[in-house]
C-alpha positions, 0 to 999 in steps of 0.5 A, a space after each residue: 500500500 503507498 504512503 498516500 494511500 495509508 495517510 488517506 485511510 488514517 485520516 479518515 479514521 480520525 475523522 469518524 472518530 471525531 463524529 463519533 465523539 461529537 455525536 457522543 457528546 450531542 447525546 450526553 447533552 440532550 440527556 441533561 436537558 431532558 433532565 433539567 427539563 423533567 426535574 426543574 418543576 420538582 425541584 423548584 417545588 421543593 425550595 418553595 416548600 422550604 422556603 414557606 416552612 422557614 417563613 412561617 416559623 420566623 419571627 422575622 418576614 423574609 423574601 426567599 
């Protein structure tokens, strides 16, 4: 096999992997914002339930 044709193969190589980590990477990202998506209204609930426990036990009106 020529030196060209074995830099050609190798550089091709190297670029699927490059995709492969790229799509690797799109999916971890969709991943989260799914999660932030699905676990934000819970969340976001819970404070708000702390929140109104440490206001109606104090003494002193607040703002969360």
């Amino acid at each position: 096999m020529g030196e060209k044709a074995r830099d050609n193969r190798h550089h091709s190589q190297r670029g699927a992997s490059a995709v492969e980590y790229a799509l690797l990477i799109a999916g971890i990202a969709a991943v989260i914002v799914i999660a932030v998506f699905a676990l934000g209204p819970p969340v976001k609930e819970m404070f708000t339930d702390t929140c109104d426990e440490f206001d109606a036990q104090a003494s002193v009106t607040a703002t969360c």
